[in-house]
C-alpha positions as CSV (number, residue, x, y, z in Angstrom):
1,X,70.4,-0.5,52.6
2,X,67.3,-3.0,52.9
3,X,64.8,-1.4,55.3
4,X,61.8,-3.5,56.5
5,X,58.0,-2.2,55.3
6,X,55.8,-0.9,58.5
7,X,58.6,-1.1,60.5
8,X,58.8,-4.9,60.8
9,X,61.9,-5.8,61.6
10,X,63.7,-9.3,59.9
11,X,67.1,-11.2,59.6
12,X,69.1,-12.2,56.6
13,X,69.4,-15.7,56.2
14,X,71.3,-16.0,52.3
15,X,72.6,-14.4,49.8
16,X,73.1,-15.6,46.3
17,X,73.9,-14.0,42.8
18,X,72.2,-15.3,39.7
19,X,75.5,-15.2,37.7
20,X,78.4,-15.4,40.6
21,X,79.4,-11.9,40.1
22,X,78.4,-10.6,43.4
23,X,79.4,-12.0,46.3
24,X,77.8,-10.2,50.6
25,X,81.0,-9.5,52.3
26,X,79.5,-8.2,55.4
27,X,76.3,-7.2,57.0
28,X,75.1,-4.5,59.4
29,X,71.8,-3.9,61.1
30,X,71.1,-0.2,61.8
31,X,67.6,-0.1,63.4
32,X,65.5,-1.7,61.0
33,X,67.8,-1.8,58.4
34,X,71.0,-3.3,56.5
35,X,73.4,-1.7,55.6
36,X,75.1,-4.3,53.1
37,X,78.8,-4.4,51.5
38,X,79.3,-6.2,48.3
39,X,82.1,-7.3,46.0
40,X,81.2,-7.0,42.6
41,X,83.8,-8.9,40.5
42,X,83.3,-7.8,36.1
43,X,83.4,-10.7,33.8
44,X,86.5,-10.4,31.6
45,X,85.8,-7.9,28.6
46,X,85.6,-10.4,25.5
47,X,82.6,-8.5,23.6
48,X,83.3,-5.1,24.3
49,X,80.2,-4.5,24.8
50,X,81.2,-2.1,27.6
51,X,78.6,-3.8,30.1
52,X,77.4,-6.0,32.4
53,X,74.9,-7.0,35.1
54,X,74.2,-9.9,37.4
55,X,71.5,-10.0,40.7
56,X,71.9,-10.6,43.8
57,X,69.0,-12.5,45.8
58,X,69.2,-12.0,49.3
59,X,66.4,-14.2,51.4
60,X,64.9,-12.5,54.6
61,X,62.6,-14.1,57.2
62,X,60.4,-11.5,59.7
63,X,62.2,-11.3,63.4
64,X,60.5,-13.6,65.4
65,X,60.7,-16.8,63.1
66,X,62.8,-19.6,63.9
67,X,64.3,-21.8,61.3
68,X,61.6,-24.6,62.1
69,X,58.9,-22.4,61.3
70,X,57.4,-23.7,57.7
71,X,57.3,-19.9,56.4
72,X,59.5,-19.6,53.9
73,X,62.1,-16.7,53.1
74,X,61.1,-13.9,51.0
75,X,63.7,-13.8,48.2
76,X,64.9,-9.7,47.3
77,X,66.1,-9.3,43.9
78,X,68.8,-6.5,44.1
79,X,70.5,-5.7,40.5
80,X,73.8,-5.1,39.8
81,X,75.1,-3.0,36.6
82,X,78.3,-2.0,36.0
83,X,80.4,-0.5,32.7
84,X,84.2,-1.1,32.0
85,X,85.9,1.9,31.0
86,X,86.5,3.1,27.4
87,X,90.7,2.7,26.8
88,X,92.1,6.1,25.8
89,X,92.9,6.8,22.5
């Protein structure tokens, strides 16, 4: 969920992900908040490190602002970690 300060209310205009891992699928206001889904797709496994991260930037403008207004959109950094699971042994 992304929930507005002071009760300010605001819009998503983009989402992007710093590596392409994550990708918005949908979006859902709820009062004052998002509710966001997201597809998190794991790079493949080739160091075995057992983990991996990527962020996902979604850019929000204050209700009220249309897209000609010079303000520009506050970008929210939301990190993504994930861990592959050990094989059995």
């Amino acid at each position: 969920m992304i929930a507005g300060t002071d009760g300010q209310t605001f819009r998503i205009v983009s989402a992007t992900s710093e590596k392409g891992l994550v990708e918005l699928l949908d979006q859902t206001r709820v009062g004052g908040q998002y509710r966001l889904r997201l597809k998190i797709t794991p790079p493949p496994s080739e160091h075995r490190l057992g983990v991996y991260s990527d962020v996902l930037y979604v850019s929000v403008l204050p209700d009220g602002n249309s897209d000609k207004d010079a303000q520009e959109p506050i970008k929210l950094p939301i990190n993504c970690r994930g861990a592959y699971r050990r094989p059995r042994r």
